[in-house]
C-alpha positions as CSV (number, residue, x, y, z in Angstrom):
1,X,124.5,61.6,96.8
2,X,127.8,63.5,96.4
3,X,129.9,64.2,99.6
4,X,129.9,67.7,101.5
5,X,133.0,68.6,101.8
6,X,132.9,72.3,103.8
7,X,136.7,72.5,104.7
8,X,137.7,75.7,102.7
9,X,135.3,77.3,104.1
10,X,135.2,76.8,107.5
11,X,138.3,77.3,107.4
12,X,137.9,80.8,106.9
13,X,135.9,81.0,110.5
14,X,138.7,79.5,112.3
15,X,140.5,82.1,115.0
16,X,142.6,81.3,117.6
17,X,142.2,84.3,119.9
18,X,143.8,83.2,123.7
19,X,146.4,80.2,124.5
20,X,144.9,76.9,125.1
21,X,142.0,77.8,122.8
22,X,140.8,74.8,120.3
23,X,138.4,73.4,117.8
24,X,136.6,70.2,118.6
25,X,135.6,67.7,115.8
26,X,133.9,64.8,116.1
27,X,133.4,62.1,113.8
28,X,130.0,60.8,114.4
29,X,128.1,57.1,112.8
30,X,124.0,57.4,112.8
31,X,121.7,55.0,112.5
32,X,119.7,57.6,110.2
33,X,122.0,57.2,107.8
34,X,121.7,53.8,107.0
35,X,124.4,52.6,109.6
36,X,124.1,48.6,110.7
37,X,126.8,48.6,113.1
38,X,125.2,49.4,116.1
39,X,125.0,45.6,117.7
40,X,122.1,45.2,120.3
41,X,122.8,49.3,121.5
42,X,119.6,51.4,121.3
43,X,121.6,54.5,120.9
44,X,121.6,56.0,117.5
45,X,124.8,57.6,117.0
46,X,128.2,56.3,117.8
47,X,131.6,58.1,118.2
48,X,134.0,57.1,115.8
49,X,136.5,59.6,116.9
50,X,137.3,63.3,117.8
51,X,140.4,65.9,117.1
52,X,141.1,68.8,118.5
53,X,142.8,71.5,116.7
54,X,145.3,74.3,118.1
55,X,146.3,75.9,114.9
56,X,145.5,75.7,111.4
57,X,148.5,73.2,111.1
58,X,146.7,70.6,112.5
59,X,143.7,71.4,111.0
60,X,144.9,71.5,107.4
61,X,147.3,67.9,108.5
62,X,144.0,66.2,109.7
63,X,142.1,67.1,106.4
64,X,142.8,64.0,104.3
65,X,142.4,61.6,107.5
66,X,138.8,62.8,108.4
67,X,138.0,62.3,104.6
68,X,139.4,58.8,104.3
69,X,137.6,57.9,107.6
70,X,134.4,59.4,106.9
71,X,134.5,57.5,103.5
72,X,135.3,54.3,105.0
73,X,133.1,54.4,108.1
74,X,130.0,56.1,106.3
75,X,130.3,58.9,109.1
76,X,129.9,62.4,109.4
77,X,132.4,64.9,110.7
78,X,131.0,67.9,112.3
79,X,133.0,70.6,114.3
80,X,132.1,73.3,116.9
81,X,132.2,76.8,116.1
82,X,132.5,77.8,119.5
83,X,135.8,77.2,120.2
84,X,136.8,75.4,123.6
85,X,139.9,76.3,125.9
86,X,141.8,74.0,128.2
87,X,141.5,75.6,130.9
88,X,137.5,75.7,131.5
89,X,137.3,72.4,130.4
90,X,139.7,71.5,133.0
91,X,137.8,73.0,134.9
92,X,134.4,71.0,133.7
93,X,136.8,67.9,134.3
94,X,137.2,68.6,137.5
95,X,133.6,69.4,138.3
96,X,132.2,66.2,136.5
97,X,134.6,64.0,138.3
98,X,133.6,65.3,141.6
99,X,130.0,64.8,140.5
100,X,131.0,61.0,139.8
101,X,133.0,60.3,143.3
102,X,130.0,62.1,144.9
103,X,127.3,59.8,143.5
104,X,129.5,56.9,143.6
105,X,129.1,56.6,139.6
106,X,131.5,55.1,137.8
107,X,129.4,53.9,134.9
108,X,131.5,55.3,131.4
109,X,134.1,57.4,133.4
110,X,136.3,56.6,130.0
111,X,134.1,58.8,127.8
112,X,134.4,61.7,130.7
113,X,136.6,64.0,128.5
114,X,134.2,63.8,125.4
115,X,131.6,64.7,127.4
116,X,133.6,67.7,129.2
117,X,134.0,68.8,125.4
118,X,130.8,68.2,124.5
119,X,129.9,70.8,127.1
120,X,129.3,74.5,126.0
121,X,132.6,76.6,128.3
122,X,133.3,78.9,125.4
123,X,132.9,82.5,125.3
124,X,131.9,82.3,122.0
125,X,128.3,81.7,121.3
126,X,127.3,80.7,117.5
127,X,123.9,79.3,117.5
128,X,122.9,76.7,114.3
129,X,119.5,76.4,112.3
130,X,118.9,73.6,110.8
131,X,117.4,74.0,107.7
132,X,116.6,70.8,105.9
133,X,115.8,72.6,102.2
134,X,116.8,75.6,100.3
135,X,113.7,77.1,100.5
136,X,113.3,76.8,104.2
137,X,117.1,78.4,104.1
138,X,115.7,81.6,102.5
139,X,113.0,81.8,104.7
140,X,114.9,81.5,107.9
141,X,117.1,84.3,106.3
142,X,114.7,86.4,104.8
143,X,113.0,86.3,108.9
144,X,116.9,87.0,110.4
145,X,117.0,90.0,108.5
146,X,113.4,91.6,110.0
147,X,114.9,94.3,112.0
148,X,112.6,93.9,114.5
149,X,114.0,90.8,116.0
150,X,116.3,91.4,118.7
151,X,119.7,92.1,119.1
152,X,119.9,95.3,116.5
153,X,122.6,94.0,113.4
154,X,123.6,91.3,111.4
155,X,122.7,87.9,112.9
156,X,123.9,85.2,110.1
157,X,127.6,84.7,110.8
158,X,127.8,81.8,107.7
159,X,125.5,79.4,105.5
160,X,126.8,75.8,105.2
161,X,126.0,73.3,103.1
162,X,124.3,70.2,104.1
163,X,123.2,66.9,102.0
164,X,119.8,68.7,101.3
165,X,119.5,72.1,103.2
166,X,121.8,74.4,104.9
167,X,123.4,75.0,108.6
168,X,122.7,78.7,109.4
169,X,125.2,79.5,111.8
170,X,124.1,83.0,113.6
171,X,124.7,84.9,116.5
172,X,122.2,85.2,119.3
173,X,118.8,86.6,118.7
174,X,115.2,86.1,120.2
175,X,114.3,82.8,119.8
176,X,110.7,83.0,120.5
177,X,109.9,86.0,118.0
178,X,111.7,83.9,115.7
179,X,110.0,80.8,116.3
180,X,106.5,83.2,115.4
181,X,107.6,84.5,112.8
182,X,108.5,81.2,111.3
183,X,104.9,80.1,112.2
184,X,103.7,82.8,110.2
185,X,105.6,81.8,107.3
186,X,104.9,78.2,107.2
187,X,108.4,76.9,108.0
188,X,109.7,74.7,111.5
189,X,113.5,74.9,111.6
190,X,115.5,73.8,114.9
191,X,118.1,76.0,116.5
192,X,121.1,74.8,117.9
193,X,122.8,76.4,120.6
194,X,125.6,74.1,121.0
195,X,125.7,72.1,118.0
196,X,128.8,71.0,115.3
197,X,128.2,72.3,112.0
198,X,129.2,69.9,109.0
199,X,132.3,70.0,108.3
200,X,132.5,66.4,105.8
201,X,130.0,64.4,104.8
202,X,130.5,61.1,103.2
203,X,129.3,60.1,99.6
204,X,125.7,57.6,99.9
């Protein structure tokens, strides 16, 4: 299967609107994919590694890295459309690390700051359907476009390619008349509300 390789055009999405304000990428190895380098762990994804990007300098100097490390690890890279800002997730820091002392838990305190990012702080708020095929793709947007589902306009910000399907990426709407709908139509498709879209996927 050939690599996705949605750089181009997620660049297009990319805004930075307030100072502090950043993309987060992660770099992500799954055992759904075939990976074997898990060890005795039951977990089944591992963090290879994550970038954050300020401006489009970094992101366009990162490109060729994330490629080569994808390719070599068999990993994906996804990143977050909703952008993060260091401030709140100082903030989030702050509040997790208090939860820790509190509790007396120390167990993983390294991974703390991934998991700060990991947390939804931004005032953005782009949702993701996953849509495994192209027909279930057209379905979801065919639905998206019934004016009778809640909030009144456009609600499909972007389509991105997957290996197989598509990652909707939408802003919010009602969730439960959407889910019906879909019933109706013979399709299941998860939403995401906090979810990196794919940005590379390596060949297989």
């Amino acid at each position: 299967m050939n690599a996705v390789n949605n750089f181009q055009q997620i660049r297009s999405l990319l805004n930075w609107e307030s100072d502090g304000d950043y993309y987060y990428c992660q770099l992500i190895l799954r055992k759904k994919d075939g990976a074997t380098t898990f060890g005795n762990k039951n977990n089944s994804a591992r963090l290879i590694k994550t970038y954050c990007f300020f401006n489009f300098e970094q992101f366009d100097q990162k490109q060729d890295e994330i490629i080569q490390l994808c390719e070599e690890f068999k990993c994906r890279a996804g990143i977050s459309l909703n952008k993060r800002n260091e401030e709140r997730i100082t903030l989030e820091l702050l509040k997790q690390i208090t939860e820790r002392i509190i509790s007396k838990n120390h167990i993983g305190i390294n991974g703390i700051l991934n998991s700060a990012n990991g947390q939804q702080t931004s005032k953005d708020r782009f949702w993701l359907i996953d849509c495994d095929s192209p027909e279930e793709m057209a379905i979801a947007s065919q639905i998206l476009s019934d004016e009778s589902i809640k909030p009144d306009g456009n609600k499909i910000l972007t389509t991105i390619p997957t290996y197989d399907g598509f990652h909707l990426v939408t802003n919010k709407f009602d969730v439960m008349y959407f889910n019906k709908l879909c019933q109706e139509k013979g399709i299941s498709v998860e939403i995401h509300k906090n979810n990196p879209v794919a940005l590379y996927y390596p060949s297989k």
